[in-house]
matplotlib code that plots the C-alpha trace (Angstrom):
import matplotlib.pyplot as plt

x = [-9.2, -7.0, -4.3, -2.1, -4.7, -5.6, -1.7, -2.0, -5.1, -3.3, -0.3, -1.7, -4.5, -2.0, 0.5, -2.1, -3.5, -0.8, -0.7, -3.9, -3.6, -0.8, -2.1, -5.4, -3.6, -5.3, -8.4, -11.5, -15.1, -16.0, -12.5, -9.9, -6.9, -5.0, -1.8, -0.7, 2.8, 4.0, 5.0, 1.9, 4.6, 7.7, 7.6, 6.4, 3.0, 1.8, 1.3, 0.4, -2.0, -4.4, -3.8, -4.4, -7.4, -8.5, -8.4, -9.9, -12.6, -13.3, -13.3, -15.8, -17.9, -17.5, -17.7, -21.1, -22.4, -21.9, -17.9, -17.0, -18.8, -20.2, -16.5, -15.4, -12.5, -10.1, -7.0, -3.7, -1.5, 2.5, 4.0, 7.3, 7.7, 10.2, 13.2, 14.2, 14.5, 11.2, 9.2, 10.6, 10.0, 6.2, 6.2, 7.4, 5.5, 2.3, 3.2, 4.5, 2.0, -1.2, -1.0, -2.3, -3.2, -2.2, -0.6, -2.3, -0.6, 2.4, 5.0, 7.8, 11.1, 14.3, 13.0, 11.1, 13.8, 14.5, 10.5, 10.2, 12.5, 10.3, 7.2, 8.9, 10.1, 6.4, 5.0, 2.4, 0.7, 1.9, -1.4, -0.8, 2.4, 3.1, 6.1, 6.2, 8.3, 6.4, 9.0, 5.9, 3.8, 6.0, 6.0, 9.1, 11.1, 9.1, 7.2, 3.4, 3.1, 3.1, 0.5, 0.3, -2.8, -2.2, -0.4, 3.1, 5.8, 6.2, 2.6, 2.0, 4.6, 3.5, -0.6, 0.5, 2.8, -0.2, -2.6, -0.4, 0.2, -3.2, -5.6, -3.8, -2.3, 1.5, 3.9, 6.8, 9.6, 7.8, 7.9, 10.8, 11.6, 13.0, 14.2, 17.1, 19.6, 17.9, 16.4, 13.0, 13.1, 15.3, 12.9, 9.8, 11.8, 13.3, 9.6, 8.4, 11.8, 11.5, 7.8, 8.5, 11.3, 9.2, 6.6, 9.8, 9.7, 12.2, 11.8, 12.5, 15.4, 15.7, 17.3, 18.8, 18.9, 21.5, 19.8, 22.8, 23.2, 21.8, 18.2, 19.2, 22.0, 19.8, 16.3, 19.0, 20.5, 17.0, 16.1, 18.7, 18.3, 14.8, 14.6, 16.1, 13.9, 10.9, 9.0, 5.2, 4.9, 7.1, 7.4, 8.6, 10.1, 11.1, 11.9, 8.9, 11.4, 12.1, 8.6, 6.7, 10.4, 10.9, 7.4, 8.4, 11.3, 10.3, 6.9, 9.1, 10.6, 7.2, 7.6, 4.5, 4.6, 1.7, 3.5, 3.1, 3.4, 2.4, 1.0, 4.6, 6.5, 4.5, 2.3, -1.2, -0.2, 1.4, -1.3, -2.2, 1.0, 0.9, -0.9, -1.7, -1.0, -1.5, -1.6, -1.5, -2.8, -3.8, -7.0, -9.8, -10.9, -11.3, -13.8, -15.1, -15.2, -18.6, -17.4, -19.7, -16.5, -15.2, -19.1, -19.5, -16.2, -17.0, -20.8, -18.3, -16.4, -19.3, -20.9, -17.7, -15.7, -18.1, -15.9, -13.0, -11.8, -12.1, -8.2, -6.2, -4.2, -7.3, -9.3, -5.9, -6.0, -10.1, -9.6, -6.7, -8.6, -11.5, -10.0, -8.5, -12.2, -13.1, -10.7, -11.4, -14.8, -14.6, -12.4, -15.5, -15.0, -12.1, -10.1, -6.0, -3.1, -2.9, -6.9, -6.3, -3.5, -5.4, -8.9, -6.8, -4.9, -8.5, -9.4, -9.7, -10.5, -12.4, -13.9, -14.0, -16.0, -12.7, -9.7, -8.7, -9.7, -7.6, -5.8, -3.8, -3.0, 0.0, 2.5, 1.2, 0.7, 0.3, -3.1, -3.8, -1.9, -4.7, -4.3, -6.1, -5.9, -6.4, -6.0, -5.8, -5.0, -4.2, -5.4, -8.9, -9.8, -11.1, -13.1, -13.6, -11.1, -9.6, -8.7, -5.9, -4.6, -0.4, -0.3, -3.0, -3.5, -2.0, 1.1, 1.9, 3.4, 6.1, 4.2, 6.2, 6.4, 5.7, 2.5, 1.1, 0.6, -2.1, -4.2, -6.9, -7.3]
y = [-61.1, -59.2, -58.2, -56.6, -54.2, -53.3, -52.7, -50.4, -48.3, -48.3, -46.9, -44.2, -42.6, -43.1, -41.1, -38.5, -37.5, -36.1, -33.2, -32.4, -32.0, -29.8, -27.3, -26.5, -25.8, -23.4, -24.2, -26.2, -26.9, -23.4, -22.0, -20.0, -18.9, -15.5, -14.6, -10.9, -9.8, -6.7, -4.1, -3.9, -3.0, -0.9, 2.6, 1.8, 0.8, 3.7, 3.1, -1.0, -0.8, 1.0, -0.8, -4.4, -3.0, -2.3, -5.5, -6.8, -4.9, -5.8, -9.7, -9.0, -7.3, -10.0, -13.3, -11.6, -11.8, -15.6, -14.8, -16.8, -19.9, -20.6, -20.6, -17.8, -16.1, -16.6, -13.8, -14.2, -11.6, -11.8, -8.6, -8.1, -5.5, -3.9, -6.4, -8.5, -11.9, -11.0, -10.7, -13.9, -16.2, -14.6, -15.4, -19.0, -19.0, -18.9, -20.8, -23.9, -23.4, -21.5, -23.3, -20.0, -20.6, -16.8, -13.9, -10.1, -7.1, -8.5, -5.2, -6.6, -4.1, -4.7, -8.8, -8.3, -10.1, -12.9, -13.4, -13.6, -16.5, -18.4, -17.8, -18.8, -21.3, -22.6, -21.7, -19.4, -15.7, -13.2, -10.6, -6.6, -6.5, -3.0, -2.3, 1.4, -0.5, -1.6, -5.0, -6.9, -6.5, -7.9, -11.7, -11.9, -10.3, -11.3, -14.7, -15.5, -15.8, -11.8, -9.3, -5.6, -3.9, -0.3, 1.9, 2.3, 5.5, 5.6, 5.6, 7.9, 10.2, 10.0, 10.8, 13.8, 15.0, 14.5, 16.2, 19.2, 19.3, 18.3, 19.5, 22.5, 23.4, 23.7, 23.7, 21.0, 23.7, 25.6, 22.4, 21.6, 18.1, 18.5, 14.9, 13.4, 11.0, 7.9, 4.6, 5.3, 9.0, 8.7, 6.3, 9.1, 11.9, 9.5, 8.7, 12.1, 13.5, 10.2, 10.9, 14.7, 13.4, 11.0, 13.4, 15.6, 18.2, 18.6, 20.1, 23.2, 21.4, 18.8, 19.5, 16.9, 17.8, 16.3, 14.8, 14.1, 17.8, 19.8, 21.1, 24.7, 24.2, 21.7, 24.1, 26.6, 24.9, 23.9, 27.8, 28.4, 25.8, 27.3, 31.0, 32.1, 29.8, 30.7, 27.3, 26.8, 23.8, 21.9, 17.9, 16.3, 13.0, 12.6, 15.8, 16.1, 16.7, 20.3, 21.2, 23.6, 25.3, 25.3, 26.6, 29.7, 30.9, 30.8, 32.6, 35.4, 35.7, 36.0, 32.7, 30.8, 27.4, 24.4, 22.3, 18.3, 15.0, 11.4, 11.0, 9.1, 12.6, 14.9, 14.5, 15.4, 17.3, 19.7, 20.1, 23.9, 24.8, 25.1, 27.6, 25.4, 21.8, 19.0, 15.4, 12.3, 8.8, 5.4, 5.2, 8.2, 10.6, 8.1, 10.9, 12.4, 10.4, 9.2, 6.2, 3.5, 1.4, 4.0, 4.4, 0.8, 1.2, 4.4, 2.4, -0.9, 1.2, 3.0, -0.6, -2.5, 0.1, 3.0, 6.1, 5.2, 8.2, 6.9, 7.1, 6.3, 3.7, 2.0, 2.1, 1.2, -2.1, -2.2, -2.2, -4.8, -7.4, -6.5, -7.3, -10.8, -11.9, -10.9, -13.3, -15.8, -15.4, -15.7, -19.0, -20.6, -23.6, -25.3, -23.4, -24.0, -21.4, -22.3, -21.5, -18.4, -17.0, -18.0, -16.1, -12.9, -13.3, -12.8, -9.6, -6.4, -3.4, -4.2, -2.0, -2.2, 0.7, 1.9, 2.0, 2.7, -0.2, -3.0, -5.6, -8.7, -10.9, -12.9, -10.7, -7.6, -8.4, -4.5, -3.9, -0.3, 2.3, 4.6, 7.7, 9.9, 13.3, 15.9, 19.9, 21.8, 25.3, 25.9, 22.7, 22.9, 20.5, 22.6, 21.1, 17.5, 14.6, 13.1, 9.6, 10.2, 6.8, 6.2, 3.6, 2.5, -1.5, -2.0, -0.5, -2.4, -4.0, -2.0, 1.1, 2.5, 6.5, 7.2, 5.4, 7.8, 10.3, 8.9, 7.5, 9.2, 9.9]
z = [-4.1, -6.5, -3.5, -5.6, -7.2, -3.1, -2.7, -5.1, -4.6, -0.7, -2.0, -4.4, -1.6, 1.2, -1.0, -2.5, 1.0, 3.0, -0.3, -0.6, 3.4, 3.2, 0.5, 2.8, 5.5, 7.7, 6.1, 7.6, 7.2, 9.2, 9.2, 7.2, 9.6, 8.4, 9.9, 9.8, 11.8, 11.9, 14.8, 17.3, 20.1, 19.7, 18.3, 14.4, 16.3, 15.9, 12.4, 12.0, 15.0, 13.2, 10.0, 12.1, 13.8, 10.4, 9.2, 11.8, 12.1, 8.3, 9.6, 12.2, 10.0, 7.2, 9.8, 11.6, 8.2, 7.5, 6.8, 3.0, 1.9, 5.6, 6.9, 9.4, 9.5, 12.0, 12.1, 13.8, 14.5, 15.2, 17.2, 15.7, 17.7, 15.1, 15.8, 12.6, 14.5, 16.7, 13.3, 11.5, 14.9, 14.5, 11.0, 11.8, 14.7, 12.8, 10.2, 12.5, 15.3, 14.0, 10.8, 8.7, 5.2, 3.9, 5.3, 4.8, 5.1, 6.5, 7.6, 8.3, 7.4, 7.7, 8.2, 4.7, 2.2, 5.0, 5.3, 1.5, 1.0, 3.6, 2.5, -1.3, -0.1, 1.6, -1.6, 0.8, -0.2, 0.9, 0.1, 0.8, 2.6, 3.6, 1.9, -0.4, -3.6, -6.2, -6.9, -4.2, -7.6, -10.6, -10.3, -12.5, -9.5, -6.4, -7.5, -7.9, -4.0, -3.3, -4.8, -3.5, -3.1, -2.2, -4.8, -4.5, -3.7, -7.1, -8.4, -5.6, -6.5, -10.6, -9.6, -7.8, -10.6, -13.1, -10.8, -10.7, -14.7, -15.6, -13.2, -12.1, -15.3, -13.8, -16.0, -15.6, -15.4, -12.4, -10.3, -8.1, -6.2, -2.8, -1.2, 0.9, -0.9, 1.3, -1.1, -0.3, -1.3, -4.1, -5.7, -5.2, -6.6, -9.5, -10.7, -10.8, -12.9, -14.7, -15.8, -16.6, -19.2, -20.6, -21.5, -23.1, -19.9, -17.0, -14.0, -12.5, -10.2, -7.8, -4.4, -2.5, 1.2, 3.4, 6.7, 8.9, 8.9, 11.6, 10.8, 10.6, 7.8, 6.0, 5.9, 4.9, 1.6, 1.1, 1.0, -1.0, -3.7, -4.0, -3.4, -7.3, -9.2, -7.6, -7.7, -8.4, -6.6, -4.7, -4.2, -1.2, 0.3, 3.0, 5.0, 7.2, 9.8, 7.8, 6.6, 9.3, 9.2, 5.2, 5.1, 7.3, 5.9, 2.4, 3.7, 5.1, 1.8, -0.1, -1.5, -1.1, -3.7, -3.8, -1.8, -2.7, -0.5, 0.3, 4.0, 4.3, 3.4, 5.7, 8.6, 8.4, 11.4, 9.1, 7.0, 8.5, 8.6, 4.6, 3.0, 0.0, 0.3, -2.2, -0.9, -2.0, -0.4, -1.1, 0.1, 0.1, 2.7, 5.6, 7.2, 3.9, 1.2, -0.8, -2.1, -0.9, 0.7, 2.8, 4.0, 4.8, 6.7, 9.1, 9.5, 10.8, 12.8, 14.6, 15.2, 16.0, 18.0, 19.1, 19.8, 17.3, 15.1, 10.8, 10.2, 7.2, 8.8, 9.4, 6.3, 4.4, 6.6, 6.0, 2.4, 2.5, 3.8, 2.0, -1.6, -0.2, 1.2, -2.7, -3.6, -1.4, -2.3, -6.0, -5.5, -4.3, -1.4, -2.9, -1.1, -2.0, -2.8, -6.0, -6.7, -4.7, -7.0, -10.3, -9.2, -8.4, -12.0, -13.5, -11.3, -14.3, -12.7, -10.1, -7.7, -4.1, -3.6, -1.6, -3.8, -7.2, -9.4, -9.0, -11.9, -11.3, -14.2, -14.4, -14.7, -12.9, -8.9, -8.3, -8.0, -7.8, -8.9, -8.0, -5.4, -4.2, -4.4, -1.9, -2.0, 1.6, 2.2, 5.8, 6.8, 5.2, 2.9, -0.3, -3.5, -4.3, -3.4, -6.9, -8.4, -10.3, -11.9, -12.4, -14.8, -17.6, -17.4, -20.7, -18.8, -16.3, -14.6, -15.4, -15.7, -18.3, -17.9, -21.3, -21.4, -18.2, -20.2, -22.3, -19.5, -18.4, -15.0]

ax = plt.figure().add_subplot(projection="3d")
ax.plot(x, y, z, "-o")
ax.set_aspect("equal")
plt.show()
């Protein structure tokens, strides 16, 4: 017997297995294990809850259906119960312990640039994280590990701006941007003055409001800033605190502008409060909308959990997971992260029947930068819900702002 041609062969499968072991973790003959962590205790609950029971409820659906390739999904959650350390032991924890092969629609915080440099570092996805900048979707800044799926602040902020000058026929200079000097609002009320240059326009003004002031004196300089200009439509970020007030005052002074927001910027609570409100979302009408995704998911819920109200939180988390089954799908039964990544590089404008059509290619991890569109006047929804698009593919990922105005919606 040739015994060093056995040494050999020994050596090479002994050293190959252990690898090929290690990039299917979390994945078995009938089994994919997901991890998602995120704040299912402590007061940003109120948000991830729904989004996690979203997800889930798509992975019941999907697994009661035969789940991908014969394998069923299996999804882990980690409270982080909004404490930096709490969320990185869950992320370890499931990692270490749980053995996940992907995480989906991770929120993690103030624990999100930590959390990156472990996941990195793993070489693991990091699929949807619920995060409002758009850096999760540029592999040149984040990696190849992390793709966003819902649109941005930014491409929020830009859809909204083109619905107004498009649709409505507003006029840049009759539209003012009201927003407190904080990162996240900054960046919304940078992309809409940022957009109105490029398309050789400026706005009417932009007002920043100071929040550590008391409410009264900061609802005050707001009325101030805006009273002599006489605004057709303000934008907001960010001051939901000051909006049923704001409204008031400038109603008493027979000032009654199309007021503009993301869910983040004002509570749908709010929404009556306005006479004329236009706002902006990731996904559609969770309720309302026709498109044969959110349809499915109101069908799920009814089945799944009779009783539940659709929400936006939900469906967001619905649609999440819906996209990464595609993936998972498409990748066939060869399951590793480095298939995974490749399939979603080749997705061009798909369709999830849910969101606006989603593109990954190797340097554009964004996905959508779809919104949806929504008018209200005292908190009745009034003429069709529309999908206004922020970047064209050939844009992104940077999305340049010049190139937004020759997309078509």
């Amino acid at each position: 017997m040739n015994w060093a041609l056995v040494i050999l062969v020994t050596v090479v499968v002994g050293s190959l297995q252990p690898a090929r072991s290690a990039a299917q973790s979390g994945v078995s003959s009938t089994e994919i294990t997901l991890g998602t962590v995120g704040p299912l205790s402590g007061p940003r609950a109120a948000f991830f809850l729904p989004f996690y029971r979203g997800l889930e409820l798509y992975v019941r659906a999907l697994n009661d259906e035969g789940g991908v390739h014969g394998r069923k999904i299996r999804l882990v959650p980690g409270d982080a119960k909004d404490t930096p350390d709490t969320a990185i032991g869950e992320l370890n924890r499931l990692i270490e312990v749980e053995k996940v092969f992907a995480f989906v629609g991770n929120s993690l915080g103030a624990a999100q640039t930590t959390a990156e440099k472990i996941l990195d570092e793993r070489k693991m996805l990091d699929f949807g994280p619920l995060t409002l900048s758009d850096r999760h979707g540029i592999p040149a800044e984040r990696g190849r590990f992390s793709f966003r799926v819902l649109p941005a602040l930014r491409h929020e902020a830009q859809a909204g701006y083109k619905h107004l000058t498009r649709r409505r026929g507003m006029a840049a200079n009759r539209i003012a941007v009201l927003a407190p000097d904080t990162p996240l609002a900054k960046m919304g009320a940078d992309s809409v003055e940022n957009l109105a240059a490029a398309q050789g326009a400026k706005l009417a003004a932009r007002i920043v409001i100071d929040l550590r002031q008391d409410r009264a004196t900061a609802v005050r300089m707001a009325v101030q800033g805006l009273v002599p200009m006489k605004p057709g439509a303000v934008v907001l970020f960010g001051v939901a605190p000051l909006v049923e007030q704001l409204a008031a005052e400038l109603t008493s002074r027979r000032l009654e502008p199309v007021w503009l927001a993301t869910d983040e910027a004002v509570p749908w609570r709010f929404t009556e409060k306005l006479k004329e409100l236009v706002m902006v979302t990731g996904v559609p009408s969770p309720d309302g909308s026709n498109r044969p995704g959110a349809i499915a998911y109101r069908e799920h819920l009814k089945k799944y959990a009779p009783g539940a109200a659709p929400g936006y939180e939900s469906l967001m988390g619905y649609a999440t997971a819906k996209v990464f089954a595609e993936a998972l799908r498409l990748t066939g039964k060869e399951l590793t992260t480095d298939r995974v990544v490749t399939t979603l590089e080749k997705f061009r404008r798909w369709d999830s029947g849910i969101l606006g059509p989603i593109t990954y290619t190797d340097k554009n991890h964004l996905g959508t930068t779809g919104a949806f569109v929504a008018e209200f006047k005292q908190g009745k929804r009034v003429g069709l819900e529309v999908l206004a698009v922020a970047c064209c593919d050939e844009c992104q990922p940077t999305c340049k702002e010049q190139c937004v105005k020759e997309c078509a919606d």
